[in-house]
C-alpha positions as CSV (number, residue, x, y, z in Angstrom):
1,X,41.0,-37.7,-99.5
2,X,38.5,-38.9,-96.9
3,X,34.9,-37.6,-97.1
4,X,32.4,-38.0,-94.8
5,X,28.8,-37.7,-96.0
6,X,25.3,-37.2,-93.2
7,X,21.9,-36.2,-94.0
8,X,22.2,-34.1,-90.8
9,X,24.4,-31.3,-90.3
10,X,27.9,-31.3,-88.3
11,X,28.3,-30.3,-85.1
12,X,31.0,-27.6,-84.2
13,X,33.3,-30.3,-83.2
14,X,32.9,-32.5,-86.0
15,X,34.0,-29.4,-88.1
16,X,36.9,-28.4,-86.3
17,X,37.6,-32.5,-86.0
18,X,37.7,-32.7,-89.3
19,X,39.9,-29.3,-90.6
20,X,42.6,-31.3,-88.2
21,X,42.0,-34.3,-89.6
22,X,42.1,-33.3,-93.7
23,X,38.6,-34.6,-93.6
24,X,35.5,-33.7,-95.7
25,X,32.8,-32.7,-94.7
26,X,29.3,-33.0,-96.5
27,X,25.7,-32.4,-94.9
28,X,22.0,-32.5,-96.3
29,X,21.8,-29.4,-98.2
30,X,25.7,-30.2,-99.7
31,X,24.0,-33.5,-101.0
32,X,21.0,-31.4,-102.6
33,X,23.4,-28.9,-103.9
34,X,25.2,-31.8,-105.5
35,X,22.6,-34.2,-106.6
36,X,19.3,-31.8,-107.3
37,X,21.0,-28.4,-108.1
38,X,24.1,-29.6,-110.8
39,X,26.6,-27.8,-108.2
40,X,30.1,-29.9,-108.7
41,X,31.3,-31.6,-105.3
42,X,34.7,-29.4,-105.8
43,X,32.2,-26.5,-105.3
44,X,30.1,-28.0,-102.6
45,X,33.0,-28.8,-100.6
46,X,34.5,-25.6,-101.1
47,X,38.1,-27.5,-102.8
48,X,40.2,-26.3,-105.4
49,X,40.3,-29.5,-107.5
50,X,44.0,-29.5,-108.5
51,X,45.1,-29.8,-104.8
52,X,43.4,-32.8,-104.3
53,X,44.3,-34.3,-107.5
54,X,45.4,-38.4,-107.0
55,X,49.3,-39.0,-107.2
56,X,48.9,-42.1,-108.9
């Protein structure tokens, strides 16, 4: 799992760069969501935690 984190929001293609790349995506208001509000990052990122669970 790769996640990419900006203060800024993504751009269009980032977005649809990412959903081909398996990336993760989190912008300004997912960090405040996160940080300030308690909201887990499953949540924030809108991932169902047992599909991204570590094989090891």
């Amino acid at each position: 799992m790769v996640l990419v984190v900006t203060t800024n929001p993504f751009i269009e293609p980032a977005k649809d760069f990412a959903a081909m790349s398996g990336l993760l995506l989190i912008d300004r208001t997912g960090l405040i969501d996160w940080a300030s509000r308690g909201k887990h990052l499953y949540d924030v990122l809108g991932i169902d935690p047992q599909a991204h669970r570590p094989a090891w």
